[in-house]
C-alpha positions in Angstrom: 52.9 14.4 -36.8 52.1 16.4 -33.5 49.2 18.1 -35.1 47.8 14.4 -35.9 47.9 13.5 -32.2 46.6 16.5 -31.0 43.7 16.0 -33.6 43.3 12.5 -32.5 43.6 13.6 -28.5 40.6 16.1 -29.0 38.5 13.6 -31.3 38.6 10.8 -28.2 38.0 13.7 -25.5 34.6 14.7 -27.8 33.4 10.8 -27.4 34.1 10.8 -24.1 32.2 13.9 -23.2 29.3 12.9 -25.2 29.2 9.8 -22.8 29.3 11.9 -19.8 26.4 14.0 -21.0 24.7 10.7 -22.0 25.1 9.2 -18.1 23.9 12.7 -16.3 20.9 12.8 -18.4 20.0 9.1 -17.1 20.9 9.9 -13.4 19.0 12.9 -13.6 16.2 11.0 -15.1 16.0 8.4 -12.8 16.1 11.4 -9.8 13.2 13.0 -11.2 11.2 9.6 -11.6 12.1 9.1 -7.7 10.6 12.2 -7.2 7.5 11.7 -8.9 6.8 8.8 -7.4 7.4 10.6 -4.2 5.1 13.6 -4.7 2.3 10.7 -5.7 2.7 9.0 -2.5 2.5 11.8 -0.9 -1.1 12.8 -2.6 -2.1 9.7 -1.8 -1.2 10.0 2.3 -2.9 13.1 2.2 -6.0 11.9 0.8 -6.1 9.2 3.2 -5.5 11.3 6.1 -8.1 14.0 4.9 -10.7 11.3 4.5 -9.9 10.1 8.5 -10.1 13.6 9.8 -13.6 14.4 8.1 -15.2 10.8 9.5 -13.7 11.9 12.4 -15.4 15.3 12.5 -18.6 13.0 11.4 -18.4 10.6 14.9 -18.1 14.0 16.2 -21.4 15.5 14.9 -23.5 12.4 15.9 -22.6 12.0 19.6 -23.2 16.3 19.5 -26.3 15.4 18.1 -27.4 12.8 20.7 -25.7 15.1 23.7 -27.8 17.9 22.4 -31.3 15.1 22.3 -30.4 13.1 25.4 -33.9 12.3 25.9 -33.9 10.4 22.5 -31.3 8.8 24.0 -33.1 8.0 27.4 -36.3 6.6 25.1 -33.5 4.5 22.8 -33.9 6.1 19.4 -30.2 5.9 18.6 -29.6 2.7 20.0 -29.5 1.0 16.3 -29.0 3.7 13.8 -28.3 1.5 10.3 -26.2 3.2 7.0 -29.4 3.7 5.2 -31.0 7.2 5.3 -34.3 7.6 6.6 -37.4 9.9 5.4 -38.2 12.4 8.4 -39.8 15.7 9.1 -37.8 18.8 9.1 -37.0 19.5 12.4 -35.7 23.5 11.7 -38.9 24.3 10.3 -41.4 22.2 12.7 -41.6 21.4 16.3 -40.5 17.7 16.8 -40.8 15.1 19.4 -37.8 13.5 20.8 -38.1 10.4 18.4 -38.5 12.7 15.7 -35.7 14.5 16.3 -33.3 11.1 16.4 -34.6 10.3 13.1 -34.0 13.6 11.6 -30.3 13.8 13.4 -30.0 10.3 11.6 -31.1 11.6 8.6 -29.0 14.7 8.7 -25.6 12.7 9.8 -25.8 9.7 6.5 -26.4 12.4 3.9 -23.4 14.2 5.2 -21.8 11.3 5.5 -22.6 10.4 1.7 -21.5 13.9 0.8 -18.2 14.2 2.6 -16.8 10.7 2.0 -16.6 8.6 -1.0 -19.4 6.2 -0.5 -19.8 7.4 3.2 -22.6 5.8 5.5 -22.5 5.4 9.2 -24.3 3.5 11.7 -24.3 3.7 15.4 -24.9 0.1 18.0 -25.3 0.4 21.5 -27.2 1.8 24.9 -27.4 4.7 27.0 -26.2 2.2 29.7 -23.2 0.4 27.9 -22.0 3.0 25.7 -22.5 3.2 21.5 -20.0 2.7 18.9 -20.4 5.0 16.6 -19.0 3.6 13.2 -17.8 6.0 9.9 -17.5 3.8 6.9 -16.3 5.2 3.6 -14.6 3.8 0.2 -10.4 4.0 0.2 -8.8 3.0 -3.1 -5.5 2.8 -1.9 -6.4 -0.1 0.3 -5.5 -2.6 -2.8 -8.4 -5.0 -2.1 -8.2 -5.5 1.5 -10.6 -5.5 4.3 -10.3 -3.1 7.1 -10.4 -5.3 10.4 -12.4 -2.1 12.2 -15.2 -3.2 9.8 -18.1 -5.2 10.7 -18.4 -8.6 9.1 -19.7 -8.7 5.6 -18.5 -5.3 5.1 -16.9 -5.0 1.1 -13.5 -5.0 0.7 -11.9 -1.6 -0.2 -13.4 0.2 2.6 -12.3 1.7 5.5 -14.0 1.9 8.9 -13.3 4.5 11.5 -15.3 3.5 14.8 -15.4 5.6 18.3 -16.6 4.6 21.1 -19.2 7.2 23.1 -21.2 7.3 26.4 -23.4 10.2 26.6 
């Protein structure tokens, strides 16, 4: 009779042990979801972040540009510099006037722009008296089908704007 319920004891403890196993492999489970989730989030900050720094760098380049040319800026060539990118003469290889040189600096600055961000353009609005803004647009997936209130009216929804101000 006591060998029975010893038999019976260990069978019970075997279920029960089973079930324990059974629980720590969901707990576990759900821990490495949570973690997965937080190493994608992460990517995704990082992205975002890499993708401000570089327009960053780009407003950089352009007010550089129109320190280094500040007689373009006198005669008003970058006063209205648009997203597109312009034809121009190669101004490393030729001598250039000062309106030449805006163009090729405009030139220069969109197709970097176009290479370093998804979809990047820039424009640049303003004066040598008032000051420019010097605006870095680029595509940003993880803005789920928002606008970016930096933008400029009619700009597409999905993309962020990074805009400096600058007086040369």
């Amino acid at each position: 009779m006591n060998r029975r319920v010893s038999l019976l004891n260990q069978v019970s403890y075997r279920g029960f042990s089973l079930l324990e196993v059974l629980v720590t492999i969901l707990v576990v489970s759900f821990g490495l979801l949570g973690m997965a989730a937080l190493v994608v989030s992460g990517v995704r900050s990082n992205n975002v972040a890499y993708y401000r720094s570089v327009a960053s760098k780009q407003t950089e380049d352009i007010a550089d540009r129109m320190r280094a040319n500040i007689a373009g800026v006198a005669a008003g060539a970058y006063d209205a510099l648009t997203e597109n990118i312009p034809s121009s003469v190669d101004c490393m290889a030729s001598v250039c006037s000062e309106l030449q040189i805006a163009t090729y600096d405009h030139a220069q600055w969109n197709s970097a722009n176009s290479l370093l961000l998804p979809e990047g353009r820039g424009s640049v609005i303003g004066n040598l008296a008032a000051g420019y803004a010097i605006t870095v647009m680029w595509t940003e997936k993880e803005m789920n089908n928002e606008a970016d209130p930096n933008c400029p009216g009619g700009t597409a929804i999905n993309t962020r704007c990074f805009v400096t101000r600058f007086a040369p």
